[in-house]
Every structure is written in structure tokens, then in C-alpha cells.
N, C-alpha and C positions, 0 to 999 in steps of 0.2 A: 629574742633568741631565734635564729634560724634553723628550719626542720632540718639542715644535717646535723646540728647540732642537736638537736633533739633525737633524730636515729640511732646517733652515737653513744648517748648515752642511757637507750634504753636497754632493758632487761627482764629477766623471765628467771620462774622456778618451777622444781620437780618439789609436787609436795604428796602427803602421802593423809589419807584423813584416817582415823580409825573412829566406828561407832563401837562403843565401850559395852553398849546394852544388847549387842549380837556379836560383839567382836568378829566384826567383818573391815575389813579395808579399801579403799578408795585411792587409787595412785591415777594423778595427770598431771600437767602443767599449764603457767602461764605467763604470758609474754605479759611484762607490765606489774605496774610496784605490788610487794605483798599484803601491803596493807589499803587496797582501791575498794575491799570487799567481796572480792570473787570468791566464790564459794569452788564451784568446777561445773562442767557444759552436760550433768546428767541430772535430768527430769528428776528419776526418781530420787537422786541422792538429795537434790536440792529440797525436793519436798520433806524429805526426813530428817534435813539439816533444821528445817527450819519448825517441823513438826515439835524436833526434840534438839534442842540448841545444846542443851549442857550433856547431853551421848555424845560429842562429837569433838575429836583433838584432832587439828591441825598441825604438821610439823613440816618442815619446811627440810628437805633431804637435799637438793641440791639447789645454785645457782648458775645462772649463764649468762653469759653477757655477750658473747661472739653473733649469735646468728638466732632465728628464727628458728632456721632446720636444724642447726645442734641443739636448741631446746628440746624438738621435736626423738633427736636420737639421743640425747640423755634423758627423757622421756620412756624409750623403748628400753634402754640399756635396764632403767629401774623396773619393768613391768618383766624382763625377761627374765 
């Protein structure tokens, strides 16, 4: 398969985490499949994802398929 083919058919989500045991939330996204194991690009959240695995739901809020930078501004859209 050739990488335009692979550009094209890649994709990203806005996901949203919530820790249950502070009820605190965690919104980002990511360019790339949802199940690759990405947690999200923050130290500490990572460290408490993985401190306390079962405090922590994932839910997958939107999809993108067009662009990079529309991940990025449906991203913002969700954070505003």
C-alpha cells in the first residue's frame, strides 16, 4: 500500500476521559486508530491513568477524518 493511501485513510478523535474517584475530566485528541493505546500527551494524567486504571472512562465524543487541523478545531470546539 502506498503512503497516499495510507494518508487517506487515516483518522483522529476528540475523546473525553473522566476519573470517577475525583470526578475530574480530561478532554484531547488523537490523530490515529482508537484502539493503538493512547492514553493522552499529559504527564500527570498518564501517571494516574496508570496509578489507578479502573478510576478511569474513556469515551470517544467525536470522529475526524478530513484533516489534522480540523482534529485540532473540533478539539477546541469540545474544550470551549
Amino acid at each position: 500500500r502506498c503512503s497516499l493511501d495510507r494518508r487517506s485513510s487515516m483518522s483522529g478523535f476528540v475523546y473525553v476521559w473522566r476519573d470517577r474517584s475525583k470526578n475530574m475530566f480530561y478532554i484531547g485528541s488523537h490523530w490515529g486508530p482508537e484502539d493503538d493505546g493512547y492514553v493522552c500527551s499529559s504527564v500527570w494524567m498518564r501517571k494516574a491513568h496508570k496509578n489507578r486504571p479502573g478510576d478511569f472512562r474513556r469515551r470517544i465524543v467525536s470522529r475526524v477524518s478530513t484533516s489534522r487541523l480540523d482534529l485540532r478545531l473540533e478539539e477546541q470546539r469540545w474544550l470551549n
